[in-house]
Biopython code that builds the backbone (N, CA, C, O; Angstrom):
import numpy as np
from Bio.PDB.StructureBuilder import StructureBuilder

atoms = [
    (1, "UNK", "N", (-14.723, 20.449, 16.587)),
    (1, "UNK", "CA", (-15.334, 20.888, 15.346)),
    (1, "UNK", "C", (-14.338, 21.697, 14.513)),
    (1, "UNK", "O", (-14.247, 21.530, 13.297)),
    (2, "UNK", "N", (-13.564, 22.614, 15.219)),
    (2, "UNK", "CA", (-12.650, 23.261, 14.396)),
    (2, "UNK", "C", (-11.832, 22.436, 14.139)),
    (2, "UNK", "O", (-11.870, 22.765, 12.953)),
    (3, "UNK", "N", (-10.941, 21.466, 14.145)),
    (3, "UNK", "CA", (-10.053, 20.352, 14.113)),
    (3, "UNK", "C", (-10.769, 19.461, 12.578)),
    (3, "UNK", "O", (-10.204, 18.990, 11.591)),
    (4, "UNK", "N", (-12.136, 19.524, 12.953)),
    (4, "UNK", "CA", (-12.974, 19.007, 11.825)),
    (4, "UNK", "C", (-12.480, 19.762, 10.397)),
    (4, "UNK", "O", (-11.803, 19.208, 9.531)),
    (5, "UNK", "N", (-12.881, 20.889, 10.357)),
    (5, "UNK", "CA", (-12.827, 21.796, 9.467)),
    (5, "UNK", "C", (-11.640, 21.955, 8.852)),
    (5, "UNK", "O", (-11.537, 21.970, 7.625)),
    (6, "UNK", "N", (-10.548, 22.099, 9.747)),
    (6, "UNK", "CA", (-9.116, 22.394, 9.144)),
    (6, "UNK", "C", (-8.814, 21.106, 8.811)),
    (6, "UNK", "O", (-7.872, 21.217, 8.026)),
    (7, "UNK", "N", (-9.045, 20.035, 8.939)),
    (7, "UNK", "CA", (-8.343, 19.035, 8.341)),
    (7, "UNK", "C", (-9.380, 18.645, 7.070)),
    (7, "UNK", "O", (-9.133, 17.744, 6.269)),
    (8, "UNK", "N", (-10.518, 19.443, 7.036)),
    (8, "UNK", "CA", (-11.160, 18.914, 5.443)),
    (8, "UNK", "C", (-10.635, 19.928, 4.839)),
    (8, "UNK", "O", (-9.778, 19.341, 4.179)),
    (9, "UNK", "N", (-10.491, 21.328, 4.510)),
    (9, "UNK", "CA", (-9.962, 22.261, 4.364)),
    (9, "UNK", "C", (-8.630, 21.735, 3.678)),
    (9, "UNK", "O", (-8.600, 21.501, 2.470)),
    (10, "UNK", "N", (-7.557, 21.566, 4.484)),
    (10, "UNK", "CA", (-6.503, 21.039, 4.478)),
    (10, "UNK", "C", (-6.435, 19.224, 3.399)),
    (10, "UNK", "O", (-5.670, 18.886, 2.496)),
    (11, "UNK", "N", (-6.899, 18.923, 3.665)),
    (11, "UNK", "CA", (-7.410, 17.627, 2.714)),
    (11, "UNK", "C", (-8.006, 18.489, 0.856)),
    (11, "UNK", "O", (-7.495, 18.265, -0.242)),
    (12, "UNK", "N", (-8.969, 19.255, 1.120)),
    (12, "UNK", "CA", (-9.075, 19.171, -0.138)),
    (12, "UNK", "C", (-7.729, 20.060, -1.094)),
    (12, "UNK", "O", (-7.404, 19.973, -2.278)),
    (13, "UNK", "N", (-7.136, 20.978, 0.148)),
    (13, "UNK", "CA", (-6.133, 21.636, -0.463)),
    (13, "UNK", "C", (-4.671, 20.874, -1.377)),
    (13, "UNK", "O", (-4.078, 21.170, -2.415)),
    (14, "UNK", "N", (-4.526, 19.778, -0.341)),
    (14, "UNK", "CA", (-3.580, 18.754, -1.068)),
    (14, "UNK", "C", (-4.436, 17.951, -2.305)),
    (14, "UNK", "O", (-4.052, 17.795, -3.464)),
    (15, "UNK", "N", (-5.503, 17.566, -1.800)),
    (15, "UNK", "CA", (-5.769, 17.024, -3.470)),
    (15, "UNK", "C", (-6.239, 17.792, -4.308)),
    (15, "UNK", "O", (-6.652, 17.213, -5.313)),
    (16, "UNK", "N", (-6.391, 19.362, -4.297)),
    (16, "UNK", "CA", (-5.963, 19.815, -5.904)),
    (16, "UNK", "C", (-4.684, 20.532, -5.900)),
    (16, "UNK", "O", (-4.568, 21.227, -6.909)),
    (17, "UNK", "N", (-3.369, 20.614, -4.844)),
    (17, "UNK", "CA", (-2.566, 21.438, -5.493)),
    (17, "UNK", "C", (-1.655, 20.077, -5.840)),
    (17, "UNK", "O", (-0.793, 20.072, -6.719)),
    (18, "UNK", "N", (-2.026, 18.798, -4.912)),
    (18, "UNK", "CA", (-0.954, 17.250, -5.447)),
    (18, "UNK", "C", (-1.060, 16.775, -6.947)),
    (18, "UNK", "O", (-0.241, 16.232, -7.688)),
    (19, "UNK", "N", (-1.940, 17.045, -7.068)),
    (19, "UNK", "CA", (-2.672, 15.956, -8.325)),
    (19, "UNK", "C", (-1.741, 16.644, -9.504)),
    (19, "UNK", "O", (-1.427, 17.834, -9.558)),
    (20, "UNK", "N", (-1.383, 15.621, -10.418)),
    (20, "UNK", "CA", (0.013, 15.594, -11.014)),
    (20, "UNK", "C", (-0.586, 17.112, -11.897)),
    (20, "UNK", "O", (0.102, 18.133, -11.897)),
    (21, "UNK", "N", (-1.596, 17.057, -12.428)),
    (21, "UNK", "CA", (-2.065, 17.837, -13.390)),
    (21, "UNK", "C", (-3.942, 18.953, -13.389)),
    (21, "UNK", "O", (-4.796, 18.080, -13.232)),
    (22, "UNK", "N", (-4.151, 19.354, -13.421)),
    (22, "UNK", "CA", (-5.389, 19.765, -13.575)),
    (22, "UNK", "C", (-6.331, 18.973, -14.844)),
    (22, "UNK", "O", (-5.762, 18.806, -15.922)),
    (23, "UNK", "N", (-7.310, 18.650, -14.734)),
    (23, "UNK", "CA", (-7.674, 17.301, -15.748)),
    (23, "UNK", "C", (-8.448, 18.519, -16.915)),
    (23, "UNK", "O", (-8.825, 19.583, -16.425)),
    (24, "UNK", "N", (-8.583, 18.348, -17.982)),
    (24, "UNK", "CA", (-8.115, 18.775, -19.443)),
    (24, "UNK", "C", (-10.209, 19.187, -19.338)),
    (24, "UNK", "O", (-10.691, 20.244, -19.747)),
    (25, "UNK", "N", (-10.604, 18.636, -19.035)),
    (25, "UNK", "CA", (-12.202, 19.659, -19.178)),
    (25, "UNK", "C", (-12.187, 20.719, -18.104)),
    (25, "UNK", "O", (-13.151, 21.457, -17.904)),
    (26, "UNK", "N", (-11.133, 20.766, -17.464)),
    (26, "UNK", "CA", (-11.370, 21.530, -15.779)),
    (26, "UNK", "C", (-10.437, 23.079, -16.580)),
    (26, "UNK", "O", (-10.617, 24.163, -16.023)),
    (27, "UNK", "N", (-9.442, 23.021, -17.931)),
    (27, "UNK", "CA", (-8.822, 24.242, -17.817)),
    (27, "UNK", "C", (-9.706, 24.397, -19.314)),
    (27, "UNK", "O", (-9.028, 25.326, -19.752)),
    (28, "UNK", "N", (-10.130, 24.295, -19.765)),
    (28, "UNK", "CA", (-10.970, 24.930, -20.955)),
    (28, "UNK", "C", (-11.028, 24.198, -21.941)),
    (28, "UNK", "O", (-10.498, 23.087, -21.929)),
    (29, "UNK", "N", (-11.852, 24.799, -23.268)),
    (29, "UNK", "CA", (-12.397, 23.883, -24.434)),
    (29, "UNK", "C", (-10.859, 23.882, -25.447)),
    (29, "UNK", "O", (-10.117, 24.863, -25.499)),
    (30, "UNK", "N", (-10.639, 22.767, -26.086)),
    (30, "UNK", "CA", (-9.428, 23.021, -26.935)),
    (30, "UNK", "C", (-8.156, 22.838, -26.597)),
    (30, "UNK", "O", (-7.186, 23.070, -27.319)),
    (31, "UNK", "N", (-8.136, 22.196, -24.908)),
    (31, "UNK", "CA", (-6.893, 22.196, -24.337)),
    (31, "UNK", "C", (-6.519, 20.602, -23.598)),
    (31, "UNK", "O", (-7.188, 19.959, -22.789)),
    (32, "UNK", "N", (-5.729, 20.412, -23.974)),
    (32, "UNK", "CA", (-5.245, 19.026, -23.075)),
    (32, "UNK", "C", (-4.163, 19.497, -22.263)),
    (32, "UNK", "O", (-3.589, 20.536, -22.587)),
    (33, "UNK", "N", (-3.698, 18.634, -20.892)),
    (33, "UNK", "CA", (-2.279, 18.604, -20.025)),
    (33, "UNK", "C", (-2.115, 16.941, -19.936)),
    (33, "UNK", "O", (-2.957, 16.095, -19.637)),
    (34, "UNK", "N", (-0.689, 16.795, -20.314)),
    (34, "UNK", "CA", (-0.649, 15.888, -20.155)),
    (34, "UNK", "C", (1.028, 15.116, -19.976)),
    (34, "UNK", "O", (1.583, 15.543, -18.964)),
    (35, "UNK", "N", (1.742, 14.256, -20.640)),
    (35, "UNK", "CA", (2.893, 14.414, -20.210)),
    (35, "UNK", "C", (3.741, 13.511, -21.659)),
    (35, "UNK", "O", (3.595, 12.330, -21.972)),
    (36, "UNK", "N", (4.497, 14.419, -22.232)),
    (36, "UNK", "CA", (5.240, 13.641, -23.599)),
    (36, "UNK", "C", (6.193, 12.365, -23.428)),
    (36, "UNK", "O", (7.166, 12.091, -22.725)),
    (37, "UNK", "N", (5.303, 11.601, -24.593)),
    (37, "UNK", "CA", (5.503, 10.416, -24.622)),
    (37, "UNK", "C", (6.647, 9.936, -25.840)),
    (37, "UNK", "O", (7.484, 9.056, -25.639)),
    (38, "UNK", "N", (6.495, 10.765, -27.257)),
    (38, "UNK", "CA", (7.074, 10.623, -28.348)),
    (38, "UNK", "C", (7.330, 11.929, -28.921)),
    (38, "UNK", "O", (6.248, 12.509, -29.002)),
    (39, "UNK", "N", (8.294, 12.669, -29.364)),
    (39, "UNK", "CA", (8.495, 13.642, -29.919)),
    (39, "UNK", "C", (9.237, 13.161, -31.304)),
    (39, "UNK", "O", (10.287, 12.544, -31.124)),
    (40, "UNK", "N", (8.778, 13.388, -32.805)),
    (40, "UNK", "CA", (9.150, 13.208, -33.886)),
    (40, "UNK", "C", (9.267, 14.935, -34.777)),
    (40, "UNK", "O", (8.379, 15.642, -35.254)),
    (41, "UNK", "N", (11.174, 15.173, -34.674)),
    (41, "UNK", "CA", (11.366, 16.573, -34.945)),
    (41, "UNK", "C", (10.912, 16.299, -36.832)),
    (41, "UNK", "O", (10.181, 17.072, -37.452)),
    (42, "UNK", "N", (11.504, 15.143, -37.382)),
    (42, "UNK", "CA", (11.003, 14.994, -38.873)),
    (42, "UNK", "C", (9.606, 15.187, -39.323)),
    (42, "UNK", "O", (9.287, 15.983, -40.206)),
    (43, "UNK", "N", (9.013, 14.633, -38.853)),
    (43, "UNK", "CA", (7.219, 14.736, -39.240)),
    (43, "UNK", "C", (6.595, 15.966, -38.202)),
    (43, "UNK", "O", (5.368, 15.959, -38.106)),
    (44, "UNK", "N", (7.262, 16.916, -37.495)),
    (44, "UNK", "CA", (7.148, 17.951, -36.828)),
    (44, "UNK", "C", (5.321, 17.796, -35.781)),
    (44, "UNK", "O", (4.250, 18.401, -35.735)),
    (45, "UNK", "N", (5.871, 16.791, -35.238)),
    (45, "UNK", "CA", (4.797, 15.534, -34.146)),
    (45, "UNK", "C", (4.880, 15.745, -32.591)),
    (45, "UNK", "O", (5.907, 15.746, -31.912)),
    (46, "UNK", "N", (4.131, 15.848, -32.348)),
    (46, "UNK", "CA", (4.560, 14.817, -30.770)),
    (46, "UNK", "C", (3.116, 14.419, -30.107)),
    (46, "UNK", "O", (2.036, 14.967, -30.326)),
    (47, "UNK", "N", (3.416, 13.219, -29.161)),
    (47, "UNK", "CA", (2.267, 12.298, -28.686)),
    (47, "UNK", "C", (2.572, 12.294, -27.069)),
    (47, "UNK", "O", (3.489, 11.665, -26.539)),
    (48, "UNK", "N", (1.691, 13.060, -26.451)),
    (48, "UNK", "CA", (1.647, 12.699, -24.943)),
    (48, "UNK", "C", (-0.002, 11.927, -24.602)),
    (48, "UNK", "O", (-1.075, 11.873, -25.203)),
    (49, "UNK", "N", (0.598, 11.354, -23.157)),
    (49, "UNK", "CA", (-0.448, 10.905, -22.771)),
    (49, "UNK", "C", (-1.315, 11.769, -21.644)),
    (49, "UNK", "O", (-0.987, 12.310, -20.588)),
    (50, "UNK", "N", (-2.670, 11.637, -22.413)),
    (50, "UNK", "CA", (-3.597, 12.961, -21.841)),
    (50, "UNK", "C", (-4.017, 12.924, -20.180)),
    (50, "UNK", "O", (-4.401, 11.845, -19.730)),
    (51, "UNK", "N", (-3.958, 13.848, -19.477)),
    (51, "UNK", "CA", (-4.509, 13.605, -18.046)),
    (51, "UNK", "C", (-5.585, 12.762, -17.257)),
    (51, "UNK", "O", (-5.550, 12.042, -16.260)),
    (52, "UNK", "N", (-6.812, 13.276, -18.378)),
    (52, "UNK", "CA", (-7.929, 12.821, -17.575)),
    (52, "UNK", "C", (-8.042, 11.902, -18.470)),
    (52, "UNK", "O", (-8.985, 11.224, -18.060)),
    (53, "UNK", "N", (-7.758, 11.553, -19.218)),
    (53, "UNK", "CA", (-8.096, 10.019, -20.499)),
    (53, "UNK", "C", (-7.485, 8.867, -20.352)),
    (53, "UNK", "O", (-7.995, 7.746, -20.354)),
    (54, "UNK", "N", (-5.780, 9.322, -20.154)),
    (54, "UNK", "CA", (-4.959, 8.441, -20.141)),
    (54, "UNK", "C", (-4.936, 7.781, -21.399)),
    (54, "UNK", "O", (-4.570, 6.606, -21.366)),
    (55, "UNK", "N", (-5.267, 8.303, -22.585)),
    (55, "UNK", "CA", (-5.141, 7.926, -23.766)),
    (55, "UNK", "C", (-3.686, 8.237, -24.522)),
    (55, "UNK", "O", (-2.763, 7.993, -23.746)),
    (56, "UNK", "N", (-3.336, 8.598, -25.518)),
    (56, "UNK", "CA", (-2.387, 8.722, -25.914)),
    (56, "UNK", "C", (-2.874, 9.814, -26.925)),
    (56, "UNK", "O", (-4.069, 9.699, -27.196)),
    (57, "UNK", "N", (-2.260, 10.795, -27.514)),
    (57, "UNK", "CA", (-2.777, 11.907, -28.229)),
    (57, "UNK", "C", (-1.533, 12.797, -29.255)),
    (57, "UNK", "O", (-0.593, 13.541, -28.974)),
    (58, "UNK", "N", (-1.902, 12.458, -30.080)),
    (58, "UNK", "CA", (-0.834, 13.031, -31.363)),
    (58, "UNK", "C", (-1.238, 14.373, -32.005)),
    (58, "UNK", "O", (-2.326, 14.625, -32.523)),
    (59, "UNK", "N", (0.166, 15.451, -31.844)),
    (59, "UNK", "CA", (-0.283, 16.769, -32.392)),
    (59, "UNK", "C", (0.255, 16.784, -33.529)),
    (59, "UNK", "O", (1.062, 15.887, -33.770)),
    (60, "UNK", "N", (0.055, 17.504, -34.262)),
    (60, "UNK", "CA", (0.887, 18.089, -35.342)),
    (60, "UNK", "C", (0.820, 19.748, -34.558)),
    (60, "UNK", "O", (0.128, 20.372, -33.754)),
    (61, "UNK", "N", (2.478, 19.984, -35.719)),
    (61, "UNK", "CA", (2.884, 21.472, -34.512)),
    (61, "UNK", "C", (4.266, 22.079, -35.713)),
    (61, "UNK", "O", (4.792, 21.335, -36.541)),
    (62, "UNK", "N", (4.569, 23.319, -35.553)),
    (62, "UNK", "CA", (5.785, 24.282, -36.020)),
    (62, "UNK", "C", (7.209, 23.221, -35.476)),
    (62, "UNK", "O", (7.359, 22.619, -34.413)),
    (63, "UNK", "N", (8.083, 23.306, -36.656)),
    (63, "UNK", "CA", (9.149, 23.217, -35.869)),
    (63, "UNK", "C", (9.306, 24.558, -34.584)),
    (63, "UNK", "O", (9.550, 24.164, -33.443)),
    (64, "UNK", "N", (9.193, 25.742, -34.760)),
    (64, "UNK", "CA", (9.530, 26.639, -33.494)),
    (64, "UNK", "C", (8.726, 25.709, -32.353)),
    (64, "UNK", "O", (9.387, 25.111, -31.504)),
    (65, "UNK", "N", (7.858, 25.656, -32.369)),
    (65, "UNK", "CA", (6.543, 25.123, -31.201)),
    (65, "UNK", "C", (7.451, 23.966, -30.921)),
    (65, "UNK", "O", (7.666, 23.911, -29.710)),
    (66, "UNK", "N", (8.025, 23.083, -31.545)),
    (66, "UNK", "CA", (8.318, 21.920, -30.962)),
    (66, "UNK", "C", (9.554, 22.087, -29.968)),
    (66, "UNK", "O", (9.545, 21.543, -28.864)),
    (67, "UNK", "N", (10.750, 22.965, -30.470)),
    (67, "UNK", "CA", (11.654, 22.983, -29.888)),
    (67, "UNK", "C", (11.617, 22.974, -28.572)),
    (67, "UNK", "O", (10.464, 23.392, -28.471)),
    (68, "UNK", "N", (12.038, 22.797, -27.240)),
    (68, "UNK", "CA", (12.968, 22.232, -26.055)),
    (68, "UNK", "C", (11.112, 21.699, -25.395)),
    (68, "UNK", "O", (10.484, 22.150, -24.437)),
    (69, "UNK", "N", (10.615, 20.289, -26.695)),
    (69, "UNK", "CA", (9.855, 19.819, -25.710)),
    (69, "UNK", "C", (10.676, 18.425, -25.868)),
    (69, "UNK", "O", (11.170, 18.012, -26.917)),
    (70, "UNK", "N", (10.710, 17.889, -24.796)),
    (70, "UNK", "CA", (11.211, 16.617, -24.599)),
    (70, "UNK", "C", (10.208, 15.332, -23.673)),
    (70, "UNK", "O", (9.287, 15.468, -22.867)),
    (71, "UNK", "N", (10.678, 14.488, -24.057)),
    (71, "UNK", "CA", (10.206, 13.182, -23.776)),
    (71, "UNK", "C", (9.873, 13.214, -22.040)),
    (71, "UNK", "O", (10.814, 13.475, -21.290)),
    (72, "UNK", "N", (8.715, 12.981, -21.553)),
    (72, "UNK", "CA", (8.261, 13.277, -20.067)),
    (72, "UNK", "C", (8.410, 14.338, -19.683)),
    (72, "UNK", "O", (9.286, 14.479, -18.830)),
    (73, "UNK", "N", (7.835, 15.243, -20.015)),
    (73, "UNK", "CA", (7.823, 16.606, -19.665)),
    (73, "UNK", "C", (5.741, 16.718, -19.656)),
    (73, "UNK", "O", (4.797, 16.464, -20.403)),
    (74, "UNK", "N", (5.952, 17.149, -18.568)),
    (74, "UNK", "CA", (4.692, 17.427, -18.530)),
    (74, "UNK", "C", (3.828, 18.984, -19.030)),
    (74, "UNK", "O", (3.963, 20.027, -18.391)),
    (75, "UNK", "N", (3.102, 18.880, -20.067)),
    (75, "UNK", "CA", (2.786, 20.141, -20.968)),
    (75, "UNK", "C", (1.257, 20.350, -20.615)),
    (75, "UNK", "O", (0.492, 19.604, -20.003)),
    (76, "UNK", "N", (1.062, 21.499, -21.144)),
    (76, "UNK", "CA", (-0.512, 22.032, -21.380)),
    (76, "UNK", "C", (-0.733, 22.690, -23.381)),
    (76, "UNK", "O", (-0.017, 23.504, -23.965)),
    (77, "UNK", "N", (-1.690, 22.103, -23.806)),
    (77, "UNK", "CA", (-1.465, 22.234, -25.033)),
    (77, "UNK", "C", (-2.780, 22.979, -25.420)),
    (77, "UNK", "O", (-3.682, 22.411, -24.804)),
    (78, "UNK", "N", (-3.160, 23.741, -25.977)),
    (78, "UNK", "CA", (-3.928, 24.222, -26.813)),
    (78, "UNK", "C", (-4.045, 24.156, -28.206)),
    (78, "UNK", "O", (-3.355, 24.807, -28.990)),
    (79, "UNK", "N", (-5.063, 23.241, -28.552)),
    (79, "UNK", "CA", (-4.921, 23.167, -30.491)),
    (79, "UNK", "C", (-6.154, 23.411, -30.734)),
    (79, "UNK", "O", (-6.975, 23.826, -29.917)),
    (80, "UNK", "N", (-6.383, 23.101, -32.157)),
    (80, "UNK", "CA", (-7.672, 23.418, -33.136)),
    (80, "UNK", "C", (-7.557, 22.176, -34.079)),
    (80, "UNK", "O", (-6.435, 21.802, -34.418)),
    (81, "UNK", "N", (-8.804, 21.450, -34.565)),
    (81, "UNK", "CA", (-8.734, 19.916, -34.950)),
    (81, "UNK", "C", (-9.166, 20.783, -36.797)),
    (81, "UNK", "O", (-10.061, 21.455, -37.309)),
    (82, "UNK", "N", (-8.071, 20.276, -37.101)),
    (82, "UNK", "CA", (-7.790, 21.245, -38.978)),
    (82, "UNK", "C", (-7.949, 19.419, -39.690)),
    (82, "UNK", "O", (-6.999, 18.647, -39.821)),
    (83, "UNK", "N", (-9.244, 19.153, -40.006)),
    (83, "UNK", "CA", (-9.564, 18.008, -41.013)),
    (83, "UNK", "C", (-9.109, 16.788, -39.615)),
    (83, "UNK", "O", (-9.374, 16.981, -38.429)),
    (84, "UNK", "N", (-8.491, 15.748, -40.098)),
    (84, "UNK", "CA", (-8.228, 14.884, -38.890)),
    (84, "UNK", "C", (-6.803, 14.923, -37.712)),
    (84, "UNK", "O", (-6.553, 14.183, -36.761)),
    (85, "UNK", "N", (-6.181, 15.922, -38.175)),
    (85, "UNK", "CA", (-5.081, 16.268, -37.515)),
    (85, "UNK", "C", (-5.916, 17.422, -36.247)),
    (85, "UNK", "O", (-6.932, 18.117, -36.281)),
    (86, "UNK", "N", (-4.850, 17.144, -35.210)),
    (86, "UNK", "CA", (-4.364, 18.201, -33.992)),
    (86, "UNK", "C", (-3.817, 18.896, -33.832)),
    (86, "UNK", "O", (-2.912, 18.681, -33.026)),
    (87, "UNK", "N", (-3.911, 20.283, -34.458)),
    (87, "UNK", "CA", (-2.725, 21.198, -34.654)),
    (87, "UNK", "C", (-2.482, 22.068, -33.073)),
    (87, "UNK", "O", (-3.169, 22.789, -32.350)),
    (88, "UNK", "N", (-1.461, 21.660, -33.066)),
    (88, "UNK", "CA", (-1.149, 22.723, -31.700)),
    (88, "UNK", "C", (-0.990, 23.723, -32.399)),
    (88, "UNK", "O", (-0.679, 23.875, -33.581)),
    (89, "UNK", "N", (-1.376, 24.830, -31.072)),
    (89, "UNK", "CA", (-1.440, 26.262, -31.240)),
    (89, "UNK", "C", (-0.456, 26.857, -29.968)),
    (89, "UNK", "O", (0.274, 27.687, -30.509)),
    (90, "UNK", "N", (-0.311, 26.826, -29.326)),
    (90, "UNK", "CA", (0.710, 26.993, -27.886)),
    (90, "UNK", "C", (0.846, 25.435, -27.099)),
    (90, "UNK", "O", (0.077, 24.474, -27.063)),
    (91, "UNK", "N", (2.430, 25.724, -26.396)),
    (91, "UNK", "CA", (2.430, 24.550, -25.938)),
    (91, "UNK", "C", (3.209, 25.351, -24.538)),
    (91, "UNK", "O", (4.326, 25.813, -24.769)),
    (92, "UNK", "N", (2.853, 25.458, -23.636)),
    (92, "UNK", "CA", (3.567, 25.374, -22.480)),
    (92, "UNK", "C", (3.689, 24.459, -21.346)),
    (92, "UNK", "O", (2.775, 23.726, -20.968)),
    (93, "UNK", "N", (5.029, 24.538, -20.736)),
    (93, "UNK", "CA", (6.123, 23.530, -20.200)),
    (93, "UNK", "C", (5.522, 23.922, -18.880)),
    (93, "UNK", "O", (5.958, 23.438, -17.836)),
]
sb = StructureBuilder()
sb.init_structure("model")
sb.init_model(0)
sb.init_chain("A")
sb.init_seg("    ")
for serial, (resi, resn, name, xyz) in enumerate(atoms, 1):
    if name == "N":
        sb.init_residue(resn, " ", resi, " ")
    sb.init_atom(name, np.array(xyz, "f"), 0.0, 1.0, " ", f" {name:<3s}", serial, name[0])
structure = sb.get_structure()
């Protein structure tokens, strides 16, 4: 029985500290994680694909905010939806 326990224990521990990301309703309202797909420094853009959607998702953002995000980097984003745009508000790496 104890053998039981530690290996469910142990089981659920790897599948939430493995799982590439925490899925985007699980860390709060307003926030996606996900992993950059397109970064456009001209139109001050970028498009990752979202965790739990697997959709594809375009921000608008600061040049400061954009700087050292790069292409497959896996982010957590916080925005506010301003008319039909996604404005990021923090972006951490």
């Amino acid at each position: 029985m104890k053998k039981l326990i530690t290996a469910a224990a142990l089981s659920l521990f790897v599948a939430f500290t493995a799982s590439p990301a925490w899925s985007c309703s699980m860390v709060g309202p307003n926030t996606h994680i996900g992993v950059v797909t397109d970064v456009n420094a001209g139109a001050n853009t970028f498009t990752m694909m979202d965790a739990e959607t697997q959709h594809p998702i375009t921000f608008v953002t600061t040049p400061e905010l954009l700087k050292g995000i790069r292409k497959n980097q896996q982010i957590t984003v916080t925005f506010q939806k301003t008319g039909k745009n996604l404005t990021a508000k923090t972006i951490q790496l």
